[in-house]
N, C-alpha and C positions, 0 to 999 in steps of 0.2 A: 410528535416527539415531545417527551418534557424537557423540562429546561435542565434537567442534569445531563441529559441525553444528548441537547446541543450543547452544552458545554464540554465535556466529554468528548463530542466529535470536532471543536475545536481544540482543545488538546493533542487530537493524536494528529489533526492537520497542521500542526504549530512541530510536531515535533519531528512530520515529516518531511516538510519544509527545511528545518535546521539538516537533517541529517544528510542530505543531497550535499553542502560541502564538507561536515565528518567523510563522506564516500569519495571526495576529490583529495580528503586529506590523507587516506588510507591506500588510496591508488598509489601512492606517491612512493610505497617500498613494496608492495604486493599486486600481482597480475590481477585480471579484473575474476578471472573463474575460479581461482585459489582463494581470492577474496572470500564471493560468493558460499565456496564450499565453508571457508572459516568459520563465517557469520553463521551457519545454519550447523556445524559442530559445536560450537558454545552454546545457540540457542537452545540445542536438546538435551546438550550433557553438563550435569549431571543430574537435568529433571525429569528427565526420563525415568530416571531410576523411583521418581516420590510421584508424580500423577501415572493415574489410572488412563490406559491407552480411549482413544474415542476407537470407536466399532468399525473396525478394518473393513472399507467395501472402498469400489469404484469413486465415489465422493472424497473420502479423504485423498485418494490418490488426485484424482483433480485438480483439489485445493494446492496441497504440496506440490505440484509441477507449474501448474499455471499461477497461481500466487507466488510461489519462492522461488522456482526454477526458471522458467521463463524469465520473470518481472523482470528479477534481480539480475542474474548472468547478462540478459540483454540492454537493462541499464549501464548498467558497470562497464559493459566493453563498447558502449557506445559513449560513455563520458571519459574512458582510457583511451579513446580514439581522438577526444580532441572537442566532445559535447560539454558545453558547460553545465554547470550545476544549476542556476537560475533556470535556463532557457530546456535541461531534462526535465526540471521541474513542473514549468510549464507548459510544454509538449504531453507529456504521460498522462496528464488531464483527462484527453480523448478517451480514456479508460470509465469513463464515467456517462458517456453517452454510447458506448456500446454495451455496460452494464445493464443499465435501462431499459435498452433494446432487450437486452435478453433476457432481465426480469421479464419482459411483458412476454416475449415469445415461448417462454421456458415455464417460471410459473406463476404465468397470467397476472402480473399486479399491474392495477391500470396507470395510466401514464395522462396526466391531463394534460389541454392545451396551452395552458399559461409553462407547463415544464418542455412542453415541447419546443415552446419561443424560446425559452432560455438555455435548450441547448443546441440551437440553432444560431444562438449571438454567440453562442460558447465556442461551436465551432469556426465563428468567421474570425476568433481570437486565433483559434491552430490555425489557419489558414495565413492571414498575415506572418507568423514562422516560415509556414511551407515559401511563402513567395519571398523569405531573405535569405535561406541554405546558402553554406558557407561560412566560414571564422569558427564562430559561438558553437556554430551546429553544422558539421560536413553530412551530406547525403546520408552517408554509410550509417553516421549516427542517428538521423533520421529514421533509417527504415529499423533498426536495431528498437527505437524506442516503441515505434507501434508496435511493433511483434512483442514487445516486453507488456505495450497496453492492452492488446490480445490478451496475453496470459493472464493479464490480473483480472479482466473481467470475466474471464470463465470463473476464474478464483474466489472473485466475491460469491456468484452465484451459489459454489460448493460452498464455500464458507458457511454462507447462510441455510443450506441447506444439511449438512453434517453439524451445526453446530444447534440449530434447533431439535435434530433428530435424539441428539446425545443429551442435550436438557431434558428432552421429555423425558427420554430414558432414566436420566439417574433421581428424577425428578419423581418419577411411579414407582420406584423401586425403593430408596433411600427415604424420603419425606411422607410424614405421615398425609391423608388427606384436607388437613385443617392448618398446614404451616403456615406462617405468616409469610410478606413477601421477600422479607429481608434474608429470609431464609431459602427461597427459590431461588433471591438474585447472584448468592453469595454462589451456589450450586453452578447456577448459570456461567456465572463469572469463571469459577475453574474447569469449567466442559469447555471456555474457549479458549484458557490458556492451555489448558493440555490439548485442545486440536493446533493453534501454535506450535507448541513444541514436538509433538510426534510427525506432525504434517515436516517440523524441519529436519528431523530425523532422517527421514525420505529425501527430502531434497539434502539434505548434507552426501546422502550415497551417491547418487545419480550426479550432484555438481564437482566432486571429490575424484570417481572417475572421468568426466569430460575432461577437467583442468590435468589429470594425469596423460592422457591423451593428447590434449591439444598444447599443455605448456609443461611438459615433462622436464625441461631444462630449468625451469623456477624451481624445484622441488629440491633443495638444497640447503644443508644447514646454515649456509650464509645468509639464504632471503630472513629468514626469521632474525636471526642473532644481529645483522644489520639494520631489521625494520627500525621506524624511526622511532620515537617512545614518543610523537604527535600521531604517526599511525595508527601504534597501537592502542592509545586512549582512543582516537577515532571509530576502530575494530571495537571496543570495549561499549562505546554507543550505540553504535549499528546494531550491536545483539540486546544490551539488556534493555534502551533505551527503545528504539526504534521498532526492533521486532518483538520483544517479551511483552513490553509495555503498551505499544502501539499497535503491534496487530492482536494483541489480546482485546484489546478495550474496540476494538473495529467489531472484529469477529463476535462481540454480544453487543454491539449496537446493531449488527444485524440480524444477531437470532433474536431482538425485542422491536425492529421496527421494519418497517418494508424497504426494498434495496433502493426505492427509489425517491427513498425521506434521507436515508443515509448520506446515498454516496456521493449526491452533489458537494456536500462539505469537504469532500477530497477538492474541488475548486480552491479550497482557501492553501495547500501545499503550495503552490507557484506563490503566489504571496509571501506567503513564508520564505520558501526557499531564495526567492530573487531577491529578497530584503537580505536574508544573513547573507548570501554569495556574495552581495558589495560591500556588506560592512566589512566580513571576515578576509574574506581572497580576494578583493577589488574587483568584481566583476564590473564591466563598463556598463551601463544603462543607457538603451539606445533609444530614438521616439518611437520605433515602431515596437519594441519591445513593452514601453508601456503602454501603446495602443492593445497590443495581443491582452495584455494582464486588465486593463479596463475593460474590453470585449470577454474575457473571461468571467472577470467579478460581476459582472452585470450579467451574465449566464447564471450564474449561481444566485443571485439575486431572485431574479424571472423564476428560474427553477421550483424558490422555495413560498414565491407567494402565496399556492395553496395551500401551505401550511397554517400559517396567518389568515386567510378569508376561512378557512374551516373552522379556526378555532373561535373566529370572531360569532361564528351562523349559528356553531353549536352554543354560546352561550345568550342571543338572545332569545 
């Protein structure tokens, strides 16, 4: 990766981090699936209507259930249950070593042994979690977040895979043979925000009827016109900040590097998020709590030293 490229993916993990309590601050006048359908009605309209769709098949459909539908619906009602913001934060992690996994199983990128260590300390960080359920994090909330870490890792995998498909594409067709790069990136760049946005498209339909379904009694001119104006700045983040911004700049660091240079840097969200959950909503900080978050960072560490000895070998 260069160094814009880990910068970059520190950015979108800084701001995922932050957005975990905007999502505690937003629960607070809106049910967690009404939410979900919100965030993904802003985030498509009205750009729907100015980029050009990515190429409708089975991939985009992936992307959009298992990155927005899944993730989010099963965050949201596992932190409206009673899961904190810190401790989703750092739970959903897991989504990063079954990524991996299925880069390597799906399409074949190798996984060295130094990344393997480190998402083995990675996981003895979830592990410590799992052995304190209860307060921070009930059961229910628990199993809510893996099924949500489920979703995002099929999600990544589509991501990376419709969002490179669609580069190419506008890339042969639109650019001459001889473009410079700034001019692939910039292409690059709008083939992920528009798979972003239409992929929310999709999940706005499919989360719009659940929450009509399941929370038919929310659906009233009062929830909105009572929401709080701290919610709705919250709601206001979550779309243009979190998703426009943040899953756009994810989605082409994955169509320019392999899923398994990426996504470790999703480790540094818990970081983030645990930090703002206690300045902003006093989350309490517990010692095993920051044992899980040191067992994690040290994951993400381990993970990315091939990075570093490769670049060291390539240059002598």
């Amino acid at each position: 990766m260069t160094l814009l490229h880990i910068a970059l993916a520190v950015l979108v993990a800084f701001i995922w981090g932050v957005n975990f309590t905007f999502i505690a601050w937003a629960l607070e006048s809106f049910p967690p699936l009404m939410l979900t359908a919100l965030r993904f009605f802003f985030t498509a309209v009205p750009l729907v209507l100015f980029l050009k769709p990515p190429k409708f098949n089975p991939t985009l459909f992936i992307y959009a259930i298992g990155t927005f539908v899944m993730q989010y619906a099963f965050v949201f009602t596992a932190m409206h249950l009673g899961a904190s913001a810190g401790l989703t934060a750092l739970l959903l992690q897991v989504q990063i070593f079954i990524t991996v996994l299925l880069a390597y199983v799906i399409l074949g990128e190798p996984v060295s042994r130094m990344q393997i260590i480190g998402m083995l300390v990675g996981v003895l960080g979830l592990g410590v979690i799992a052995l304190n359920l209860g307060g921070d994090m009930p059961l229910v909330g628990f199993i809510c977040i893996l099924i949500a870490a489920i979703g995002w890792s099929f999600g990544n995998i589509a991501s990376k895979q419709a969002s490179t498909q669609q580069s190419t594409s506008n890339i042969s067709t639109a650019l001459p043979v001889n473009s410079n790069n700034k001019a692939s990136n910039r292409t690059s760049a709008l083939s992920a925000l528009s798979l972003v946005v239409w992929g929310g498209l999709i999940a706005c339909v499919v989360l719009t009827l659940s929450s009509l379904l399941f929370e038919n009694e929310a659906w009233t001119l009062a929830t909105f016109t009572q929401a709080s104006f701290k919610s709705w700045l919250s709601l206001g983040f979550i779309v243009y900040v979190s998703t426009l911004i943040g899953f756009g700049l994810w989605a082409h660091l994955l169509s320019k590097n392999i899923a398994s240079k990426v996504v470790p840097f999703a480790l540094l969200v818990p970081v983030f998020g645990m930090a703002t959950s206690v300045l902003l909503i006093g989350e309490v900080v517990t010692w095993w709590k920051m044992l899980a978050m040191v067992l994690i960072l040290s994951g993400l560490i381990l993970a990315n030293v091939k990075i570093g000895l490769g670049r060291k070998s390539a240059h002598a």
